[in-house]
N, CA, C and O atoms as CSV, one atom per row, in Angstrom:
chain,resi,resn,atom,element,x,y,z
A,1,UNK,N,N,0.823,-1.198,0.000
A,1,UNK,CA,C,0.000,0.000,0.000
A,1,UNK,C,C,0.869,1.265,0.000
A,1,UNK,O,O,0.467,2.427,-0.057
A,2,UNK,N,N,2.008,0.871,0.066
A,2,UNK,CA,C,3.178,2.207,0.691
A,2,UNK,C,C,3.119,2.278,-0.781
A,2,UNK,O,O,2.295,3.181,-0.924
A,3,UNK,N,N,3.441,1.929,-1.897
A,3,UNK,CA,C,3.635,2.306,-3.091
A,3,UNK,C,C,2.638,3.159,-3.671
A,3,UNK,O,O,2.825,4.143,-4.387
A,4,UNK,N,N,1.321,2.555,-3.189
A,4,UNK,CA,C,-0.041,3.263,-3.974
A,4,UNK,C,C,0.023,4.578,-2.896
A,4,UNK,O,O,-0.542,5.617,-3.237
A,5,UNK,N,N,0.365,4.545,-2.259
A,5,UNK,CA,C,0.434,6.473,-1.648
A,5,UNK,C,C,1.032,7.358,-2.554
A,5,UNK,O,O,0.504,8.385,-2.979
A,6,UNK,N,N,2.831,6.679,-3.018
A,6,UNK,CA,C,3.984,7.366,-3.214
A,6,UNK,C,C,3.183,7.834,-4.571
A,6,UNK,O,O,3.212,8.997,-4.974
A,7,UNK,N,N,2.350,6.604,-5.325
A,7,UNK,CA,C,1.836,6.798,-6.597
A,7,UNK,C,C,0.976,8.131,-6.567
A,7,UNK,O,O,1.048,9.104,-7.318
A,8,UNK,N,N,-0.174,7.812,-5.077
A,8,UNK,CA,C,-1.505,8.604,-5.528
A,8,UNK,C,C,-0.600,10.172,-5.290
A,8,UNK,O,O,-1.101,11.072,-5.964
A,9,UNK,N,N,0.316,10.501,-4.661
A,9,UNK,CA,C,0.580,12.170,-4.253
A,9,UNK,C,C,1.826,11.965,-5.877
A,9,UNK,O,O,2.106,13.021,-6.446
A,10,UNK,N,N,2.151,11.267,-6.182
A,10,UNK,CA,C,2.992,11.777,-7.414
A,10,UNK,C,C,1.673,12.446,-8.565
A,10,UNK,O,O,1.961,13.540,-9.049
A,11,UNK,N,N,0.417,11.890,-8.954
A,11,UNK,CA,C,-0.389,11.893,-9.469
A,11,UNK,C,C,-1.415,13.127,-9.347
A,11,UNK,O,O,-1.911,13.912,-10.156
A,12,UNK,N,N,-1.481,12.975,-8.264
A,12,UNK,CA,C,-2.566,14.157,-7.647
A,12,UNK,C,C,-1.507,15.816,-7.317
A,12,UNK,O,O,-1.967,16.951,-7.198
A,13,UNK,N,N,-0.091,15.403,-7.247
A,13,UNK,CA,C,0.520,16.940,-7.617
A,13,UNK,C,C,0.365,17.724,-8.601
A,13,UNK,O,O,0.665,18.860,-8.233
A,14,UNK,N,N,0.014,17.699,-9.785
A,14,UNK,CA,C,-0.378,17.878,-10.665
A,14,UNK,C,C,-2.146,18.090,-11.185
A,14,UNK,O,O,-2.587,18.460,-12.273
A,15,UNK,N,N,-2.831,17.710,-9.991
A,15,UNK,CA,C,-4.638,17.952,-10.157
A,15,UNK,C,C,-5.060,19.643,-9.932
A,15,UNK,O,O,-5.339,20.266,-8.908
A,16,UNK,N,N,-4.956,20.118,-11.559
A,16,UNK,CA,C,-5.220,21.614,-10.757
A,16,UNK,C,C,-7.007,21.830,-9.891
A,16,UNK,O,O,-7.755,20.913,-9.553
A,17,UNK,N,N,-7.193,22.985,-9.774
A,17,UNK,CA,C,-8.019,23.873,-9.042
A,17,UNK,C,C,-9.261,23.806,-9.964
A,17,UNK,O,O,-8.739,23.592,-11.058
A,18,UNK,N,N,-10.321,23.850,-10.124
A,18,UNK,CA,C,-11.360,23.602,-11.161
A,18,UNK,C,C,-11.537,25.253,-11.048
A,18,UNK,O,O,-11.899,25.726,-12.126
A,19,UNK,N,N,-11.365,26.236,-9.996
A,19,UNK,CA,C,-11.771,27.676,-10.222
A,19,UNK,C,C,-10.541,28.511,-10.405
A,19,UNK,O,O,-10.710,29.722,-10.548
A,20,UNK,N,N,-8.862,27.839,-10.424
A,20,UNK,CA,C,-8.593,28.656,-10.801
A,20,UNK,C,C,-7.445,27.779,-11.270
A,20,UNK,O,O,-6.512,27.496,-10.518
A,21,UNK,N,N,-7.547,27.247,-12.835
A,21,UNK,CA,C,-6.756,26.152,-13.451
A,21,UNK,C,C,-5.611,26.049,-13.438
A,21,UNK,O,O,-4.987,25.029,-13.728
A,22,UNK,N,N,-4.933,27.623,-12.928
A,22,UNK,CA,C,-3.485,27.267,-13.538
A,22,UNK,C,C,-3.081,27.196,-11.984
A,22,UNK,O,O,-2.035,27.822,-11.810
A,23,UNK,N,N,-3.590,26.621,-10.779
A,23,UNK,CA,C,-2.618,26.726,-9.563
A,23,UNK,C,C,-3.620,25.191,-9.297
A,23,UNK,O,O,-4.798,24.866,-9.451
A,24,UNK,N,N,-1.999,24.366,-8.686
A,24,UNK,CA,C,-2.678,22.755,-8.849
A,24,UNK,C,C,-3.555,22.575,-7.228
A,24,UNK,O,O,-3.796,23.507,-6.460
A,25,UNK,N,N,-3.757,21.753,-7.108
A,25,UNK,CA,C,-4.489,21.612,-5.617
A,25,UNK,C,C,-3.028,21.433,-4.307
A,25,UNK,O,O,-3.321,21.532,-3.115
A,26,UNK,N,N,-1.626,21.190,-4.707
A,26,UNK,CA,C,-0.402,21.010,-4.238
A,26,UNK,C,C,-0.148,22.236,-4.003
A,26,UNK,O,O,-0.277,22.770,-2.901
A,27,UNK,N,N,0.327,22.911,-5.273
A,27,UNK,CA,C,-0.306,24.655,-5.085
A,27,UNK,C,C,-0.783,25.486,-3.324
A,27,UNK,O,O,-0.151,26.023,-2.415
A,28,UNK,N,N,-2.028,25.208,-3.568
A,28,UNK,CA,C,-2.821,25.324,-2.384
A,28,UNK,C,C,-2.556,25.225,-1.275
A,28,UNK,O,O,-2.901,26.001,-0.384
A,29,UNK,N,N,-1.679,23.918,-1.127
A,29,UNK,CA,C,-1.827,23.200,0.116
A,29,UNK,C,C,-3.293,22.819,0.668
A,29,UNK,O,O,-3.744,23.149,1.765
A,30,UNK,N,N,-4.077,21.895,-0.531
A,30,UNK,CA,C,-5.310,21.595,-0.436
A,30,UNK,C,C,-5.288,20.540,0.109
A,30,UNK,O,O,-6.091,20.295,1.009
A,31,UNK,N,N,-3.878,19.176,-0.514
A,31,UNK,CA,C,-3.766,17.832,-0.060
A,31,UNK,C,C,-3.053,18.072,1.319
A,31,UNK,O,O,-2.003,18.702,1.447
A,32,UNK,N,N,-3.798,17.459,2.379
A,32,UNK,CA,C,-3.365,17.753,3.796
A,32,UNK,C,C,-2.791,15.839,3.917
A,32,UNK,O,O,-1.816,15.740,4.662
A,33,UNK,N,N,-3.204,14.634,3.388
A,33,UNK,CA,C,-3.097,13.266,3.635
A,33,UNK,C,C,-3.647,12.719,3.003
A,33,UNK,O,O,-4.739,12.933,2.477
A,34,UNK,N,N,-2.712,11.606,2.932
A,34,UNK,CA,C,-3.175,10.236,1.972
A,34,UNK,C,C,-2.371,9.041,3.155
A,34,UNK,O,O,-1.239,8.899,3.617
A,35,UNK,N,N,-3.506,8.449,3.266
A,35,UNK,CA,C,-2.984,6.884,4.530
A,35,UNK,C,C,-3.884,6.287,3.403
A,35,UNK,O,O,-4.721,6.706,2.603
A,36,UNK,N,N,-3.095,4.684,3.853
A,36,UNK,CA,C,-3.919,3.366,3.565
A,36,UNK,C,C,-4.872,3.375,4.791
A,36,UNK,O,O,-4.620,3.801,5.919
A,37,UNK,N,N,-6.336,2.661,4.206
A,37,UNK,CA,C,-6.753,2.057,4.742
A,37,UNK,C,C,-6.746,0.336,4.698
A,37,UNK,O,O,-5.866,-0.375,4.214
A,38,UNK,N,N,-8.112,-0.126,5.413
A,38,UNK,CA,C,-8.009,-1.258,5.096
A,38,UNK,C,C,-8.261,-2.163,3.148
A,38,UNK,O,O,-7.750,-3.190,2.699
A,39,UNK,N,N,-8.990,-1.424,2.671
A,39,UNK,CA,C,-9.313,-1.450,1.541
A,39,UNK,C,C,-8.571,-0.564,-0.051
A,39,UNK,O,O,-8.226,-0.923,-1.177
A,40,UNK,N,N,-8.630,1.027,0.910
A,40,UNK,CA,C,-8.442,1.675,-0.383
A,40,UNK,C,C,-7.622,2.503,0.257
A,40,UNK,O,O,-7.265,2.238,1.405
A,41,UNK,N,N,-7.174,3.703,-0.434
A,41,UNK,CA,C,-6.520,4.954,0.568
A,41,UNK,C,C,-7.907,5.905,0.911
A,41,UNK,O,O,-9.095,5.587,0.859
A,42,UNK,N,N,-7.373,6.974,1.216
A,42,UNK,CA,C,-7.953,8.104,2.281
A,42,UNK,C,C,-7.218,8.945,1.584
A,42,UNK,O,O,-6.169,8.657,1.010
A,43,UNK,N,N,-7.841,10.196,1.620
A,43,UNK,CA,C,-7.299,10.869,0.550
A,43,UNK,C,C,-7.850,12.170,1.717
A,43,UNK,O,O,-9.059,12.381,1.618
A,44,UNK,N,N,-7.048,13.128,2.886
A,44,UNK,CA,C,-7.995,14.499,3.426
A,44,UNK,C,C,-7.191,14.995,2.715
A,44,UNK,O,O,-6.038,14.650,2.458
A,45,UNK,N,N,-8.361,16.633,2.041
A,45,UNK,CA,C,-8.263,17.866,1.638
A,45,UNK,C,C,-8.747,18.818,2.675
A,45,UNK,O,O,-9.781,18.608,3.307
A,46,UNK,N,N,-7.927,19.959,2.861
A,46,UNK,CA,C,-9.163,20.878,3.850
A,46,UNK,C,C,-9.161,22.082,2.605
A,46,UNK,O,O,-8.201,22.637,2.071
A,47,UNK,N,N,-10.589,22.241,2.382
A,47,UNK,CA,C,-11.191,23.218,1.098
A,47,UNK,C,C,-10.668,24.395,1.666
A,47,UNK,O,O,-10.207,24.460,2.805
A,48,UNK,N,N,-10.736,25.240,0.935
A,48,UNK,CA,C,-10.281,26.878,1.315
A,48,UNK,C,C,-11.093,27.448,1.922
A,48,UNK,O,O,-10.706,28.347,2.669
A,49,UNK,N,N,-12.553,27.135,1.830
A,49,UNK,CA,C,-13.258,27.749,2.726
A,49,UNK,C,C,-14.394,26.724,2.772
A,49,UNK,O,O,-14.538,25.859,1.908
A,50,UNK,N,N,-15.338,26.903,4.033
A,50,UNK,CA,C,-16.502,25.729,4.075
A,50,UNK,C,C,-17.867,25.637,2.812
A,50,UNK,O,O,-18.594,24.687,2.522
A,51,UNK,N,N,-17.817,26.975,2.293
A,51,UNK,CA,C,-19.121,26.745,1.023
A,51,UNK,C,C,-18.424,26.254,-0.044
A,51,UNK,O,O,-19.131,26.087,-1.038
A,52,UNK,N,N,-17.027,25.907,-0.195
A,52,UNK,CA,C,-16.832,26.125,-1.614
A,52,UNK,C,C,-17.071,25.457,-1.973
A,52,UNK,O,O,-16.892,24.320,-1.536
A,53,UNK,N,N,-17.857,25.887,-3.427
A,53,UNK,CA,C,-18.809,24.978,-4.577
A,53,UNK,C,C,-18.260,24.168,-5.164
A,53,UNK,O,O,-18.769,23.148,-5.629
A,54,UNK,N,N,-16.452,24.708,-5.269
A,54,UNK,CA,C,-15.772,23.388,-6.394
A,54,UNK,C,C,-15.443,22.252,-5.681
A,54,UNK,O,O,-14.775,21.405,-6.275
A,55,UNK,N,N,-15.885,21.976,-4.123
A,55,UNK,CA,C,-14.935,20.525,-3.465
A,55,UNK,C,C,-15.678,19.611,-3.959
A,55,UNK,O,O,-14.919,18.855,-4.565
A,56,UNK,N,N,-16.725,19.253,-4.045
A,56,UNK,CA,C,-17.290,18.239,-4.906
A,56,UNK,C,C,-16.989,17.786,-5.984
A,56,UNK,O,O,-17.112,16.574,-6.159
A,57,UNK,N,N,-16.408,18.795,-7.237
A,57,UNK,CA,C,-15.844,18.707,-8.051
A,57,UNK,C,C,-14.164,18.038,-8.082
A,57,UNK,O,O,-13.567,17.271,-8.839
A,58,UNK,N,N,-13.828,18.750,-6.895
A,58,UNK,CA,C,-12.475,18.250,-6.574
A,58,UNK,C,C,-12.199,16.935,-5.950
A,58,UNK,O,O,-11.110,16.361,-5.932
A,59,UNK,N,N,-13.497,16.464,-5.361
A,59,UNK,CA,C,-13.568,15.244,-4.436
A,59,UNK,C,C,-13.374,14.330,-5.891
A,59,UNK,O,O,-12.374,13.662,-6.154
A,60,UNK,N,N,-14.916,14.519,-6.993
A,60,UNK,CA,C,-14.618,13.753,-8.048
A,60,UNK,C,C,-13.057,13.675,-9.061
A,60,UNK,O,O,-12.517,12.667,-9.515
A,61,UNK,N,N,-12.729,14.780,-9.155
A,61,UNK,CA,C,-11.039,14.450,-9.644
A,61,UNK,C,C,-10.164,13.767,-9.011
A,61,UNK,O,O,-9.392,13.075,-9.674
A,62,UNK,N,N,-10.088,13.785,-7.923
A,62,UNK,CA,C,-9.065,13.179,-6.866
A,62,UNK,C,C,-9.974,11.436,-7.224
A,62,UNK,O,O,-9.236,10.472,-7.434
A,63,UNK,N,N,-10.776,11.326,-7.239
A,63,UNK,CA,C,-11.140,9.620,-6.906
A,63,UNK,C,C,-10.923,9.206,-8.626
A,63,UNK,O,O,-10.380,8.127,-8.864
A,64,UNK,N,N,-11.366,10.104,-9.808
A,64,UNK,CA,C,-11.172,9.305,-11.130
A,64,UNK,C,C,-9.721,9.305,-10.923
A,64,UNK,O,O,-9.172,8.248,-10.610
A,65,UNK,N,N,-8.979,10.485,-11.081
A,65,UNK,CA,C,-8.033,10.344,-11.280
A,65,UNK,C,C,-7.115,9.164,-10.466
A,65,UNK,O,O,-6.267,8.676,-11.214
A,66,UNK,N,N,-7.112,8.788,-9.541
A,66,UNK,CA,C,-6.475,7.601,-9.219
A,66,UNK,C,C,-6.663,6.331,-9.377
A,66,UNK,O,O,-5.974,5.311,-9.392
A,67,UNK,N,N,-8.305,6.767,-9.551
A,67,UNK,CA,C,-8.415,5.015,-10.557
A,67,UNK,C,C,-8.227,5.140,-11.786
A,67,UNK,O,O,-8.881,4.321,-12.431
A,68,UNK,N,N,-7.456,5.989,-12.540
A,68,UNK,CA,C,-6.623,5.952,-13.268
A,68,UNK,C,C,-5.694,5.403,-13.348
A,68,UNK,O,O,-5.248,5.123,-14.461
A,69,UNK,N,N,-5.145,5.093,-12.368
A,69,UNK,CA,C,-3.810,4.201,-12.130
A,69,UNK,C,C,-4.014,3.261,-11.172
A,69,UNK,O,O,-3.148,2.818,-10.418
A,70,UNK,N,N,-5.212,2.945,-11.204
A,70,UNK,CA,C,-5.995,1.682,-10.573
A,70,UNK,C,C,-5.381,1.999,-8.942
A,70,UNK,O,O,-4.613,1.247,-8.342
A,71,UNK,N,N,-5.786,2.954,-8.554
A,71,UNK,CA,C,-5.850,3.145,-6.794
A,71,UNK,C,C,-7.017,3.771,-6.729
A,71,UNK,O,O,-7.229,4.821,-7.337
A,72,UNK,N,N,-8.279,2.910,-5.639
A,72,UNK,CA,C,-9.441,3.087,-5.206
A,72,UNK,C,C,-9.023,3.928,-4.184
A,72,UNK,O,O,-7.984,3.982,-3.527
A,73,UNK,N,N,-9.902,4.480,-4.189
A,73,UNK,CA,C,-10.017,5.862,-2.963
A,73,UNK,C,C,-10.823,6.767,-2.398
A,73,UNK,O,O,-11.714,7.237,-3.105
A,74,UNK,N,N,-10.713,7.141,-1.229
A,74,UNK,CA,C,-12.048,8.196,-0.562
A,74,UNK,C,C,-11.553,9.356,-0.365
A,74,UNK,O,O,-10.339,9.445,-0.184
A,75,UNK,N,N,-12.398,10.550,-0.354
A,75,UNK,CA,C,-11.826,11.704,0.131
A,75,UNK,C,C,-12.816,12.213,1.684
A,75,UNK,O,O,-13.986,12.028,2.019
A,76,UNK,N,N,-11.640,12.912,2.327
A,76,UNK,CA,C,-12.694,13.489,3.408
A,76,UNK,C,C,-12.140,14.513,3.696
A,76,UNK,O,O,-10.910,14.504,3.746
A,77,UNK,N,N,-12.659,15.372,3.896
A,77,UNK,CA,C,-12.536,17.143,4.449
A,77,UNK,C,C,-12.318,17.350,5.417
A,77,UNK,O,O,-12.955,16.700,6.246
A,78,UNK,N,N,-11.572,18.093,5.792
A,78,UNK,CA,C,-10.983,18.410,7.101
A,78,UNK,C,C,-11.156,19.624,7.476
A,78,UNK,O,O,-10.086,20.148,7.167
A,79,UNK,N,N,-11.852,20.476,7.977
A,79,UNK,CA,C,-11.893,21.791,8.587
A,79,UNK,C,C,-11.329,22.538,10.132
A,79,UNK,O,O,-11.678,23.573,10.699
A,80,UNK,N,N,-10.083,21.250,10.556
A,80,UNK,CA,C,-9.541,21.402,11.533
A,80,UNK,C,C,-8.117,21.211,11.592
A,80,UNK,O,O,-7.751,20.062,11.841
A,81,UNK,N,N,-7.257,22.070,11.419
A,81,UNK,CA,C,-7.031,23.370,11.323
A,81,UNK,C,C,-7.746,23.956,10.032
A,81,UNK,O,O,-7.091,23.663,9.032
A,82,UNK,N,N,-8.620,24.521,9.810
A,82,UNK,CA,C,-9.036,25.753,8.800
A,82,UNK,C,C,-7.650,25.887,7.804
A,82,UNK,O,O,-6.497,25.704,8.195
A,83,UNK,N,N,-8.125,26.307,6.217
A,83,UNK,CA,C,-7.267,26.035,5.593
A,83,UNK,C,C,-6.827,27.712,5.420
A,83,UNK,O,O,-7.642,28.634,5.451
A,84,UNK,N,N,-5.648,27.830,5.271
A,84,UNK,CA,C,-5.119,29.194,5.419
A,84,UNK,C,C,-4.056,29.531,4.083
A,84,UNK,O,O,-3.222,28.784,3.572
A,85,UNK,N,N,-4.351,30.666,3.800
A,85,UNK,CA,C,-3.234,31.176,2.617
A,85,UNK,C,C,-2.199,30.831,2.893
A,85,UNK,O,O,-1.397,30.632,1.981
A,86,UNK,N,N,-1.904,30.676,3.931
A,86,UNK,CA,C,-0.435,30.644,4.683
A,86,UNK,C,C,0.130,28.943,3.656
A,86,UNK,O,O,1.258,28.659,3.251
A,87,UNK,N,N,-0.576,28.509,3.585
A,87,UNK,CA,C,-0.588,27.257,3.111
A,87,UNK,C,C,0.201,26.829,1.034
A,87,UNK,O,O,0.762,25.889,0.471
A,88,UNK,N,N,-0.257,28.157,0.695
A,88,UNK,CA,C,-0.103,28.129,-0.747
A,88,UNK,C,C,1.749,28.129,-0.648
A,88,UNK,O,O,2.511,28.675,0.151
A,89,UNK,N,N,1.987,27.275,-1.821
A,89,UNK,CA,C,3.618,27.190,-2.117
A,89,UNK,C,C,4.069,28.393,-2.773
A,89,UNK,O,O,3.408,28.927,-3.663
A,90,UNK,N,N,5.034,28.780,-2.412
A,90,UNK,CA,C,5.804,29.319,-2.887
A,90,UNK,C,C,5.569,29.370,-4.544
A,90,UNK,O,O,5.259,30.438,-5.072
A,91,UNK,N,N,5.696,28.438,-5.143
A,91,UNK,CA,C,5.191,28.321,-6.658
A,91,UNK,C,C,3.921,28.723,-7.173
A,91,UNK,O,O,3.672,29.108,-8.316
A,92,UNK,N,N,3.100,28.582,-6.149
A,92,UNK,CA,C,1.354,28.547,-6.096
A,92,UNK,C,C,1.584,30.500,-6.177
A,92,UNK,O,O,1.365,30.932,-7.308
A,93,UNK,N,N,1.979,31.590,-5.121
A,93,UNK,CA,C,1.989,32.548,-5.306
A,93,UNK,C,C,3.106,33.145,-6.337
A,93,UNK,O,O,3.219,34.368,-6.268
A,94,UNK,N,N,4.017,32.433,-7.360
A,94,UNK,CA,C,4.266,32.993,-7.943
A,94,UNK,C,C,3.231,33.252,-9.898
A,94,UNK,O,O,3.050,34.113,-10.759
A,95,UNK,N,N,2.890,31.846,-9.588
A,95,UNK,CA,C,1.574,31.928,-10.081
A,95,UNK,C,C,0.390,32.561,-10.266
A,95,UNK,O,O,-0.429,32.568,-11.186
A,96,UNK,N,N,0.465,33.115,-9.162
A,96,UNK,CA,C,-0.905,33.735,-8.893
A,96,UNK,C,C,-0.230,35.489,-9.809
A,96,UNK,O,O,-0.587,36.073,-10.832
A,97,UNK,N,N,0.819,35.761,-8.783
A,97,UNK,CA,C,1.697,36.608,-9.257
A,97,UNK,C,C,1.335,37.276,-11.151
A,97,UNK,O,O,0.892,38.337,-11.589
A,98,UNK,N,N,1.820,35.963,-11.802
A,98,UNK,CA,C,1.738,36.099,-13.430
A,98,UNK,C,C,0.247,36.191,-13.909
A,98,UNK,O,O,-0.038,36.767,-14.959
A,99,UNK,N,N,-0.708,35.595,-13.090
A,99,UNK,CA,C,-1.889,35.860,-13.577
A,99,UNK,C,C,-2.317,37.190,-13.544
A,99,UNK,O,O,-2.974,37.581,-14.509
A,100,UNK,N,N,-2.097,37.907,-12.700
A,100,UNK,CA,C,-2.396,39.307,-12.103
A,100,UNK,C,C,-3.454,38.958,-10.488
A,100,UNK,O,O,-4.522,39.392,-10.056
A,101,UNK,N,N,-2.697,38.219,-10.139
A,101,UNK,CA,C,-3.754,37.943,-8.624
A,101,UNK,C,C,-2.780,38.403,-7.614
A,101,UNK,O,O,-1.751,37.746,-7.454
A,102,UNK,N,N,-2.936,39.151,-7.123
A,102,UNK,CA,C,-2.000,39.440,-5.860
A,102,UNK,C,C,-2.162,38.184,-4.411
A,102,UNK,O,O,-3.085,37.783,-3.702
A,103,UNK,N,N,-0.901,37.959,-4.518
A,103,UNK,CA,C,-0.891,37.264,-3.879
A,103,UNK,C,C,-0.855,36.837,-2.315
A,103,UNK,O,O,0.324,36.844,-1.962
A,104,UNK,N,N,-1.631,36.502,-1.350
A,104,UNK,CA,C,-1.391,37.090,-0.359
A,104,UNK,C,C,-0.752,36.847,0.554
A,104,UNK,O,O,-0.753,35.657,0.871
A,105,UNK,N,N,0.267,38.007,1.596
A,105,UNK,CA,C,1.278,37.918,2.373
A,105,UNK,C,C,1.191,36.598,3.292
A,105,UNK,O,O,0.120,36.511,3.892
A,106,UNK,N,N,2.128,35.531,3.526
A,106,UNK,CA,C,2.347,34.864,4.315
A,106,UNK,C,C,2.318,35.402,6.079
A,106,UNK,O,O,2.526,36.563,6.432
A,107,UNK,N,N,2.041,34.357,6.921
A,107,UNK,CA,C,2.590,34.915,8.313
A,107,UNK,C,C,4.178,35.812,8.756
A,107,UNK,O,O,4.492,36.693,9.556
A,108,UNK,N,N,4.899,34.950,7.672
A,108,UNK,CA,C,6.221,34.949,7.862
A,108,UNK,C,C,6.552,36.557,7.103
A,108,UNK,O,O,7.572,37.176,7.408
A,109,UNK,N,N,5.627,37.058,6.180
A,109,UNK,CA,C,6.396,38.294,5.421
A,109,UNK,C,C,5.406,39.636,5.675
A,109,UNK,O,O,5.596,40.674,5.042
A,110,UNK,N,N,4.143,39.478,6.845
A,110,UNK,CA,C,3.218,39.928,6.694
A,110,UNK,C,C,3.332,40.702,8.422
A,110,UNK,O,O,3.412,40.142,9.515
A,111,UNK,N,N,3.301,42.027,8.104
A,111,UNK,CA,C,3.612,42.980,9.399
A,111,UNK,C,C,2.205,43.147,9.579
A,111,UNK,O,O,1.602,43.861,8.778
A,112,UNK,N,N,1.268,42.292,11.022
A,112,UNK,CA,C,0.019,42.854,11.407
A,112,UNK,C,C,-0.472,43.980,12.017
A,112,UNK,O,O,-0.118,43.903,13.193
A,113,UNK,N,N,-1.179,45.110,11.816
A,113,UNK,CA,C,-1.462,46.393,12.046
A,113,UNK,C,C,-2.740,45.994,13.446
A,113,UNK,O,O,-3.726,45.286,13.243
A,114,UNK,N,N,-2.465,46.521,14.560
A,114,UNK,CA,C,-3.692,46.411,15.638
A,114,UNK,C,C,-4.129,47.931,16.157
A,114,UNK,O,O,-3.394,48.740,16.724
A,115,UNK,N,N,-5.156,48.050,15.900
A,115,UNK,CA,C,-5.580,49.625,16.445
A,115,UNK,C,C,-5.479,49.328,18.026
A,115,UNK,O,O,-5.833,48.252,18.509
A,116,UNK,N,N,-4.997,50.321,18.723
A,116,UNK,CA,C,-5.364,50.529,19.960
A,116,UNK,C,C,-6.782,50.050,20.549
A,116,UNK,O,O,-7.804,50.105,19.863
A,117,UNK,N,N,-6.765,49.560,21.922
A,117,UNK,CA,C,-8.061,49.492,22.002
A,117,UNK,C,C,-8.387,51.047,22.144
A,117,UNK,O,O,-7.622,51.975,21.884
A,118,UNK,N,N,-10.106,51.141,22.765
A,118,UNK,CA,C,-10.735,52.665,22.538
A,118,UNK,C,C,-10.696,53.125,23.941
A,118,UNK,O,O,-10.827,54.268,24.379
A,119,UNK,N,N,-10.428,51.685,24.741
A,119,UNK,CA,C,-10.503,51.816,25.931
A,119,UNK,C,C,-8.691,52.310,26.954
A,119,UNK,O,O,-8.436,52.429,28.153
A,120,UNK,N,N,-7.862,52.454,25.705
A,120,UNK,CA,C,-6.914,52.653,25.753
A,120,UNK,C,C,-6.393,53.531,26.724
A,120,UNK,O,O,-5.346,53.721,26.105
A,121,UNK,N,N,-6.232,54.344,27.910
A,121,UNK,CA,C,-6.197,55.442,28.440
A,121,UNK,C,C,-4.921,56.257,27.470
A,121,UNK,O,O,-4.878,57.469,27.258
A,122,UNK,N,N,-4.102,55.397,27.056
A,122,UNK,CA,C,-3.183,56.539,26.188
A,122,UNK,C,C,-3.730,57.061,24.621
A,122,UNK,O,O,-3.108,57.672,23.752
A,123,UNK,N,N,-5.194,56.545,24.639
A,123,UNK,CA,C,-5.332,57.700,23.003
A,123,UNK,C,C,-5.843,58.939,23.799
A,123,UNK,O,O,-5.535,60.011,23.279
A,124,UNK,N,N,-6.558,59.012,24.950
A,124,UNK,CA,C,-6.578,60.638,25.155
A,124,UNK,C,C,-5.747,61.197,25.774
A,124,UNK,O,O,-6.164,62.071,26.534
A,125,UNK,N,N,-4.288,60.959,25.727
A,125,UNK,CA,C,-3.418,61.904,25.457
A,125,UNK,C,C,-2.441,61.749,23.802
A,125,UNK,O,O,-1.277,62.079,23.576
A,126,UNK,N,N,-3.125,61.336,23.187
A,126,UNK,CA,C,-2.641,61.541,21.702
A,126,UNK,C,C,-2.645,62.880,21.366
A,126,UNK,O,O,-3.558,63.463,21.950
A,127,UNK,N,N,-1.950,63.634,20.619
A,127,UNK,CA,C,-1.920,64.931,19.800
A,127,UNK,C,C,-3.118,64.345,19.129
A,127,UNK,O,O,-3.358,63.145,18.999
A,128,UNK,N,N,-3.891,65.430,18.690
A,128,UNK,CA,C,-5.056,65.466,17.457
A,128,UNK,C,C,-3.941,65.928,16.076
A,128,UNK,O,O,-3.069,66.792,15.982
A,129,UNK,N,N,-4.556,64.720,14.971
A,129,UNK,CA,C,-3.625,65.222,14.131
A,129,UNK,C,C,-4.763,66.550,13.514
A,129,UNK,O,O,-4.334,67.191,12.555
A,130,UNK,N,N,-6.188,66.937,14.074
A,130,UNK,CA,C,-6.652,68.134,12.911
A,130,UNK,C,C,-5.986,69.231,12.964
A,130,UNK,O,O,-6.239,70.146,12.180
């Protein structure tokens, strides 16, 4: 069964995005696992977000496509950890890049802005900038 894994993620690196073709589901960081089971593999994706319309679509690519190369398989969704931009490869945002999609800042390159609270006692001694 160790082989039909190495097979199904050589195979499925290459399964693009049905909404946005030219970034693959690897791309993404959509494929979170592939284990054997007792029968077939297991195939979790965690979708980019919980409505999205294309995982169904994506559930069906991921299962033809490996019985393509004769590996039976299930998919199941994972919404724990939540799937995060943080996730897209390096390749995936340079991609996005050439399309004209801006791509968005990682944890690692991304300076977070926090307003003061209101309850702050130091904004009323702020200068007024009027």
């Amino acid at each position: 069964m160790e082989k039909s894994t190495e097979k199904a993620w050589d195979v499925l690196r290459d399964l693009t995005d049905p909404e946005l073709p030219f970034l693959t589901l690897d791309d993404l960081g959509m494929i979170r696992e592939i284990k054997p089971n007792e029968n077939n593999l297991v195939v979790t994706i965690s979708p980019t977000y919980i409505g999205c319309p294309a995982v169904s679509v994506i559930e069906e690519n991921i299962i033809h496509t490996l019985k393509r190369i004769g590996v039976e398989a299930t998919v199941e969704k994972s919404f724990s950890p939540p799937w995060s931009s943080d996730w897209i490869s390096e390749n995936g945002r340079k991609k996005m890049e050439e399309f004209g999609i801006a791509p968005p800042h990682s944890k690692e390159t991304c300076l977070l802005y926090t307003s003061p609270s209101p309850r702050d006692a130091t904004l009323s001694r702020m200068p007024s900038s009027a």
